[in-house]
C-alpha positions as a Python dict, from the first residue, in 0.01 Angstrom:
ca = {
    (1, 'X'): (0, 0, 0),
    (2, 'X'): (97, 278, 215),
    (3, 'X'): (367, 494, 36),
    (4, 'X'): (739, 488, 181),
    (5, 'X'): (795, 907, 147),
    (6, 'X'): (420, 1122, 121),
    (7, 'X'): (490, 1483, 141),
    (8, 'X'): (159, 1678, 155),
    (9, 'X'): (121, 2078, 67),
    (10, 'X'): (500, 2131, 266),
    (11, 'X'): (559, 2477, 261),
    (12, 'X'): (935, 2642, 352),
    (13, 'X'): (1032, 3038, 333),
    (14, 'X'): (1362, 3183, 478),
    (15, 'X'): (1238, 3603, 551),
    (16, 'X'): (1061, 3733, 265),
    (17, 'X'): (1235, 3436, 29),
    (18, 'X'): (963, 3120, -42),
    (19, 'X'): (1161, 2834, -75),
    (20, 'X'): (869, 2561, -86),
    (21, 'X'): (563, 2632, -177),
    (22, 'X'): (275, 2379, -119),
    (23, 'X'): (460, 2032, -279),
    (24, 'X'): (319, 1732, -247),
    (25, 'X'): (468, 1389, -406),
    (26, 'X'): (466, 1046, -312),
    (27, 'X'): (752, 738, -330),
    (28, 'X'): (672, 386, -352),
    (29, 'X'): (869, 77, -209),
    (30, 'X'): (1159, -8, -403),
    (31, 'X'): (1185, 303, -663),
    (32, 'X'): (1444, 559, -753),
    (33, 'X'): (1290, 869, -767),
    (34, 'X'): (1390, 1145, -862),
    (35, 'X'): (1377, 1491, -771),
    (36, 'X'): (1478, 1792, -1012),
    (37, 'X'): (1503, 2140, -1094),
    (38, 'X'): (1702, 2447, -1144),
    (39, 'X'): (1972, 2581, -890),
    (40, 'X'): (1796, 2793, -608),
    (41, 'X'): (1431, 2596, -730),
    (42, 'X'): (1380, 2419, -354),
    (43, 'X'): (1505, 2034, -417),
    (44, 'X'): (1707, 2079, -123),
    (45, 'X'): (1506, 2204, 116),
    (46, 'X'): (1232, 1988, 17),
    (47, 'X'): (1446, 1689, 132),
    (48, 'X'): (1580, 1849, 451),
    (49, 'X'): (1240, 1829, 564),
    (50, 'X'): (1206, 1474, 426),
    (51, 'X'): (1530, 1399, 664),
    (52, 'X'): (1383, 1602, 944),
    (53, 'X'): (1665, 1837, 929),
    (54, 'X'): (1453, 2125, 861),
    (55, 'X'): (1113, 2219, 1000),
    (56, 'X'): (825, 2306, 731),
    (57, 'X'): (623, 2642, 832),
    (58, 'X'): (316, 2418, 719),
    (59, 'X'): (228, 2049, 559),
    (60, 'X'): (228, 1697, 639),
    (61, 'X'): (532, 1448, 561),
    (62, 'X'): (544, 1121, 636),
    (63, 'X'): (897, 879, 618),
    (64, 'X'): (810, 511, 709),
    (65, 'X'): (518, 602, 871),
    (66, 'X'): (725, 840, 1089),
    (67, 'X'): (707, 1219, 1136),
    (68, 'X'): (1023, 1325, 1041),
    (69, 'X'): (1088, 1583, 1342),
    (70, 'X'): (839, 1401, 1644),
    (71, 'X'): (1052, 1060, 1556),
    (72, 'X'): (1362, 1174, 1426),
    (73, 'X'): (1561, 954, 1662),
    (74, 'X'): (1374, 629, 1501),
    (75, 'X'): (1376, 754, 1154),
    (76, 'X'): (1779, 821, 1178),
    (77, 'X'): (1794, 453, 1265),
    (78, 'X'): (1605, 369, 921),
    (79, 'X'): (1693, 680, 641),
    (80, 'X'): (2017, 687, 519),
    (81, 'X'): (2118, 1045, 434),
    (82, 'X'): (2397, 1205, 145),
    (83, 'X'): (2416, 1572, 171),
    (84, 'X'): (2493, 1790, -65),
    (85, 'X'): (2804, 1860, 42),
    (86, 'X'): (2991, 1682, 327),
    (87, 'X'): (3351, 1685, 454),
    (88, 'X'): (3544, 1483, 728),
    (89, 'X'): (3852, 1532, 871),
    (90, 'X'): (4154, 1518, 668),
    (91, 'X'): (4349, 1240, 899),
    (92, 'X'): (4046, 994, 952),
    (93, 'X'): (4070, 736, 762),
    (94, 'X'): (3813, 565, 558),
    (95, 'X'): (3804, 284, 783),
    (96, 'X'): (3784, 474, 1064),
    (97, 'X'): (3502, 714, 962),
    (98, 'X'): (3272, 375, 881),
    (99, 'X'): (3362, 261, 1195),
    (100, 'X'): (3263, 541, 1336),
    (101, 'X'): (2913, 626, 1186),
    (102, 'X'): (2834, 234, 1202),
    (103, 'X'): (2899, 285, 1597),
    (104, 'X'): (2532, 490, 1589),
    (105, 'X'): (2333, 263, 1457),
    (106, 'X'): (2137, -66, 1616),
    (107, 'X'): (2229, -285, 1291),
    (108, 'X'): (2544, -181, 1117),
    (109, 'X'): (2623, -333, 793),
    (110, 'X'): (2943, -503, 805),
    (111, 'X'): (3227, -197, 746),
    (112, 'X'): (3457, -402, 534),
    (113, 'X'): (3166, -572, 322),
    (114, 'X'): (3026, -191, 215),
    (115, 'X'): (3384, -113, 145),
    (116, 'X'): (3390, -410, -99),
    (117, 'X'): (3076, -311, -279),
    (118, 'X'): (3170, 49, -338),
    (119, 'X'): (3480, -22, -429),
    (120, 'X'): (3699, 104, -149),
    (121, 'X'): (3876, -139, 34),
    (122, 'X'): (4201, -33, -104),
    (123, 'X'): (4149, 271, 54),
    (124, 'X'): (4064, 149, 378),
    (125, 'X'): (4354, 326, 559),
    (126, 'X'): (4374, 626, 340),
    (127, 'X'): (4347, 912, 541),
    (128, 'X'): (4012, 1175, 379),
    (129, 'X'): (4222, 1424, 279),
    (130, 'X'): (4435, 1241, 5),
    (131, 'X'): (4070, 1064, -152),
    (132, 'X'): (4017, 1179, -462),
    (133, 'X'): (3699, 1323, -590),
    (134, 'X'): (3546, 989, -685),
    (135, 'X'): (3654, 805, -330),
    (136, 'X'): (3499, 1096, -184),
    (137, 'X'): (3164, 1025, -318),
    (138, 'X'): (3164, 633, -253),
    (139, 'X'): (3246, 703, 76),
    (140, 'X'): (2960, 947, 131),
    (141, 'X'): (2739, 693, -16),
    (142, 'X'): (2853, 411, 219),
    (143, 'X'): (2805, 652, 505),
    (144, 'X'): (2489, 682, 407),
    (145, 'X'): (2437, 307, 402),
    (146, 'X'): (2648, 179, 675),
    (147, 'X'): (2325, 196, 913),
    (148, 'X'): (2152, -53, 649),
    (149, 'X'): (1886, 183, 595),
    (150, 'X'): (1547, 103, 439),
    (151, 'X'): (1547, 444, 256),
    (152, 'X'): (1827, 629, 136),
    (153, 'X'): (1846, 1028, 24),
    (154, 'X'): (2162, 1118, -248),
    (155, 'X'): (2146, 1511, -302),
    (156, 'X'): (2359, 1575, -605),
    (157, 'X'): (2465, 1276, -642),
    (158, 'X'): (2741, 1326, -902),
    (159, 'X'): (2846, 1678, -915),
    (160, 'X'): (3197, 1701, -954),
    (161, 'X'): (3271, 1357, -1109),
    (162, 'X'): (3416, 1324, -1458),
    (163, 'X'): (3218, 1094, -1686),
    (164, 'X'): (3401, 753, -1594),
    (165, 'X'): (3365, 771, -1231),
    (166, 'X'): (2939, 945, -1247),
    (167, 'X'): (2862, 604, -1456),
    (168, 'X'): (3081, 390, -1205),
    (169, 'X'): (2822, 573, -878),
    (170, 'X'): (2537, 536, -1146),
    (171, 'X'): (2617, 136, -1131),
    (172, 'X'): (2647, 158, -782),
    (173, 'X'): (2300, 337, -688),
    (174, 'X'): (2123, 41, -950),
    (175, 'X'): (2330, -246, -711),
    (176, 'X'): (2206, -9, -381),
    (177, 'X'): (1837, -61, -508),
    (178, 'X'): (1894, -440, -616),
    (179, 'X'): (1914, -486, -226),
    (180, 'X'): (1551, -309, -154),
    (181, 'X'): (1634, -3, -25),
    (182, 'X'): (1419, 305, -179),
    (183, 'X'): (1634, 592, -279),
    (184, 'X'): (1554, 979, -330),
    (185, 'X'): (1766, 1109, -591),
    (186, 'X'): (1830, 1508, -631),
    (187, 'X'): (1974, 1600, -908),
    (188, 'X'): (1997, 1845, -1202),
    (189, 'X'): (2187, 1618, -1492),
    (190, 'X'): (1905, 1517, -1710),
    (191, 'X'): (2100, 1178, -1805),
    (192, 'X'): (2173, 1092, -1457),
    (193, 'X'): (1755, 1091, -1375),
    (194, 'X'): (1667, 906, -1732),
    (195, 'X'): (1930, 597, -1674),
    (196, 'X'): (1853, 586, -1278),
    (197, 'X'): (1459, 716, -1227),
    (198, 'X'): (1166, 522, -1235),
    (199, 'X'): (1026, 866, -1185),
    (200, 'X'): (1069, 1206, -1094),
    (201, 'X'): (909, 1478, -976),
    (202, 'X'): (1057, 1834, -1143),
    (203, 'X'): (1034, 2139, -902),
    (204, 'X'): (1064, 2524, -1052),
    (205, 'X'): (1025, 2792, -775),
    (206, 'X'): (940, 2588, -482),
    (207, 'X'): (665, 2392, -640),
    (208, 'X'): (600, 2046, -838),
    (209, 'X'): (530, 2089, -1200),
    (210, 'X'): (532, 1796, -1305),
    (211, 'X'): (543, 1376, -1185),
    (212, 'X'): (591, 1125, -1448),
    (213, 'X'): (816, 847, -1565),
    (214, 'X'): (1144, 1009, -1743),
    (215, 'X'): (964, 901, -2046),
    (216, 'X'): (606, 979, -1952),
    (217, 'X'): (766, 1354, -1910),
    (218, 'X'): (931, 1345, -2213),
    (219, 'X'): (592, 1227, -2420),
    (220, 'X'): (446, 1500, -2303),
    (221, 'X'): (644, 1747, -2551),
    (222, 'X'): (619, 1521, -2844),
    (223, 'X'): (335, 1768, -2980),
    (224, 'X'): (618, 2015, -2990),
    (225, 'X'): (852, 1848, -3131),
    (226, 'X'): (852, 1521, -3296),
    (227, 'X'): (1055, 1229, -3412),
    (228, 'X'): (1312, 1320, -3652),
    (229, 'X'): (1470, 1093, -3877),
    (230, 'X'): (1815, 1190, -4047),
    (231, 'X'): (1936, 940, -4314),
    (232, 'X'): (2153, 933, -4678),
    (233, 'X'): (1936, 705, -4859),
    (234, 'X'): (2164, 467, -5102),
    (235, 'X'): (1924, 501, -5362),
    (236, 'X'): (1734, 818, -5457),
    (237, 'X'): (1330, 769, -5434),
    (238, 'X'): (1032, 1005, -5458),
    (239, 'X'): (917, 1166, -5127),
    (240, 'X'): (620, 1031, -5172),
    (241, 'X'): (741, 651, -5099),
    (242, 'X'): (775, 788, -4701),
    (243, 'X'): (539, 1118, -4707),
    (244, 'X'): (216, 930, -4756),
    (245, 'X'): (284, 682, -4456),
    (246, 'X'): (-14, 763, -4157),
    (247, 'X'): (317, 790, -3924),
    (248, 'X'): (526, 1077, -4111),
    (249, 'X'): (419, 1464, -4108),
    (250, 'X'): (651, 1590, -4346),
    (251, 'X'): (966, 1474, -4523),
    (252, 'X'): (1252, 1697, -4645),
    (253, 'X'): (1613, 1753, -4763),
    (254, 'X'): (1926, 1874, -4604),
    (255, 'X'): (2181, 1861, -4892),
    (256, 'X'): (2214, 1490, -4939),
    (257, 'X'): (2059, 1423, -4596),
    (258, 'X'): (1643, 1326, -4589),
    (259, 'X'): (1447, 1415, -4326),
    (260, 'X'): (1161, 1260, -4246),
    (261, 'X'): (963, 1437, -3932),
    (262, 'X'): (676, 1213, -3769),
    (263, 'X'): (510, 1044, -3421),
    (264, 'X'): (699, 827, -3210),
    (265, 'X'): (627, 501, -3436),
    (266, 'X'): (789, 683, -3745),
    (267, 'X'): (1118, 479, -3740),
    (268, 'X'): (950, 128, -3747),
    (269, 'X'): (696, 284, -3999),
    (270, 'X'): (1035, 426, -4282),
    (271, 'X'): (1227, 75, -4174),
    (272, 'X'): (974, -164, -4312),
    (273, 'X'): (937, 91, -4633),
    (274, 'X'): (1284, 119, -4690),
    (275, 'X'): (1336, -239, -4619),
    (276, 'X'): (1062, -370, -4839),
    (277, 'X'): (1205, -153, -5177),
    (278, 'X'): (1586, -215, -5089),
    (279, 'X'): (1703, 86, -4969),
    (280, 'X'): (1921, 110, -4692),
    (281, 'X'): (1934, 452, -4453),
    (282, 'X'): (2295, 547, -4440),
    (283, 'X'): (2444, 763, -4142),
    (284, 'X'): (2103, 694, -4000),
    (285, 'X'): (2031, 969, -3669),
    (286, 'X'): (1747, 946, -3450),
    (287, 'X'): (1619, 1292, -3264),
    (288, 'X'): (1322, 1212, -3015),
    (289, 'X'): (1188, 1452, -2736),
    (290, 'X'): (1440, 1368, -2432),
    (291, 'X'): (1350, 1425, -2033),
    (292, 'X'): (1588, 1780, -2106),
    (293, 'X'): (1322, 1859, -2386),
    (294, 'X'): (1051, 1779, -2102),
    (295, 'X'): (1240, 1972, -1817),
    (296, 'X'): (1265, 2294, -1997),
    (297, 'X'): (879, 2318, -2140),
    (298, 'X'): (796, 2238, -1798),
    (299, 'X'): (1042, 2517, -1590),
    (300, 'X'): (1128, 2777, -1869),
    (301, 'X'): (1475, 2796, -2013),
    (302, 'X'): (1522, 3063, -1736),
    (303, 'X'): (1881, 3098, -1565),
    (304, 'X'): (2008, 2966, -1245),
    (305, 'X'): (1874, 3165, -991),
    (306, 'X'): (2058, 3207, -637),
    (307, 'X'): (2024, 2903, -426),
    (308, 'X'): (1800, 3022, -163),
    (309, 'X'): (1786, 2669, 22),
    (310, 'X'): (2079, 2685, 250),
    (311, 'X'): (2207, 2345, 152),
    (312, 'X'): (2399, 2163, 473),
    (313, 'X'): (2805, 2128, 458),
    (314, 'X'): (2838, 1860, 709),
    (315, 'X'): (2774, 1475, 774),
    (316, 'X'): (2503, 1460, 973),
    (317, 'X'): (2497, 1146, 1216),
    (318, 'X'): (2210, 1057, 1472),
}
């Protein structure tokens, strides 16, 4: 089947600054996928060409089997865009502004049946300017869905959000996929793309390094670092009980603490031993390799750099 999103070798420079250079990735019907990196490292730009709101210097992209700037005015009708950051006037109110962007598109969804979903028919006549953060975001998101779009694009989903209201969006972006529509995630919280990805693609100075499942990524540094195992055990035992198993590569001893180092089937391996000779693993603590672990083999634990990107500030409406 024909990919929904296939960016081929897209390259992007603003003067002397490369923003792009040569990416290609591809995203299937139906997935989340996720696109990261560090501040400045080209998500952004990337995408804007996705959305046809910036032209590559060179490379082939194809949304829905449209060319993103020849058939923008078709493809506006079908992608569903979240920039990184939007505003709207303070007065208009939420109602209003869904009114409003559903009045550009050939099939609307239903105004007060998005508002339900995300949550914000409360607010319906609560002018923009007295949202709070949180509002703010499920209104960009049902902006970006009011046109009942087969593909949607979040950039930076999250930023800004305390904790309760990013897993409240999180919840909302797994019921936005439960309908069908494909969605593009940027992002740069490593949780975020683990509990929402089915894969992502990680981008460090304008080009892919990597394209995996969250976990597929984070495999790939287990040969660094392994599966730990942190545990008081209630009875005292010879190393050798756990050392000798074809699973663990070294056991040892913080204070009262064991540790028992190993692959990624170590834990079932130490259960069944432990279990069989009637010891139980107090305060038991699990350290695997994690999609952060992943991310910074892959990009260098270099800081941010200075976005280069020129990230939009405005809703952006066909």
């Amino acid at each position: 089947m024909p990919a929904v999103i296939e960016v081929r070798h897209l390259h992007k420079r603003y003067g002397t600054a490369v923003a792009v250079d040569d990416v290609s990735f591809r995203v299937e019907e139906g997935e989340i996928f996720g696109i990261l990196g560090p501040n400045g490292a080209g998500k952004t730009t990337t995408v804007e060409c996705v959305e046809g709101l910036r032209t590559a210097d060179r490379g082939e992209i194809g949304v829905l089997g449209l060319d993103p700037r020849r058939d923008r005015a078709e493809l506006t009708q079908r992608l569903g865009v979240q920039l990184q950051e939007g505003q709207l006037p303070g007065r208009l109110t939420v109602g209003e502004a869904l009114r409003l962007y559903a009045s550009f598109y050939r099939k609307p969804a239903d105004p007060r049946a998005l508002l339900d979903v995300l949550g914000l028919s409360g607010a319906h006549r609560t002018p923009y300017g007295r949202l709070s953060g949180g509002q703010k975001q499920r209104l960009s998101i049902a902006l970006a869905l009011i046109g009942s779009p087969e593909v949607a694009v979040l950039d930076e989903l999250t930023t800004g959000l305390d904790p309760q209201a990013r897993r409240d969006t999180w919840e909302l972006i797994r019921e936005v996929r439960s309908r069908g529509v494909t969605i593009v995630l940027v992002t740069h919280f490593m949780e975020e793309a683990e509990r929402l990805c089915d894969r992502v693609a990680v981008i460090d100075r304008g080009r892919v390094v990597a394209v995996d499942s969250p976990t597929g990524l984070a495999e790939r540094v287990q040969g660094g670092r392994r599966t730990q195992i942190r545990f008081r055990p209630s009875t005292p035992f010879e190393d050798s009980l756990l050392a000798t198993l074809p699973d663990v590569t070294a056991v040892t001893h913080q204070g009262d603490l064991m540790v028992v180092t190993g692959n990624a089937d170590v834990l079932t391996a130490v259960a069944s031993v432990l279990a069989r000779n009637g010891i139980v693993a107090e305060h038991l603590r699990l350290e695997q390799p994690s999609l952060e672990d992943a991310f910074v083999a892959l990009t260098g634990d270099h800081a941010a750099r200075p976005d280069t990107t020129g990230g939009s500030a405005v809703n952006v409406a066909p």
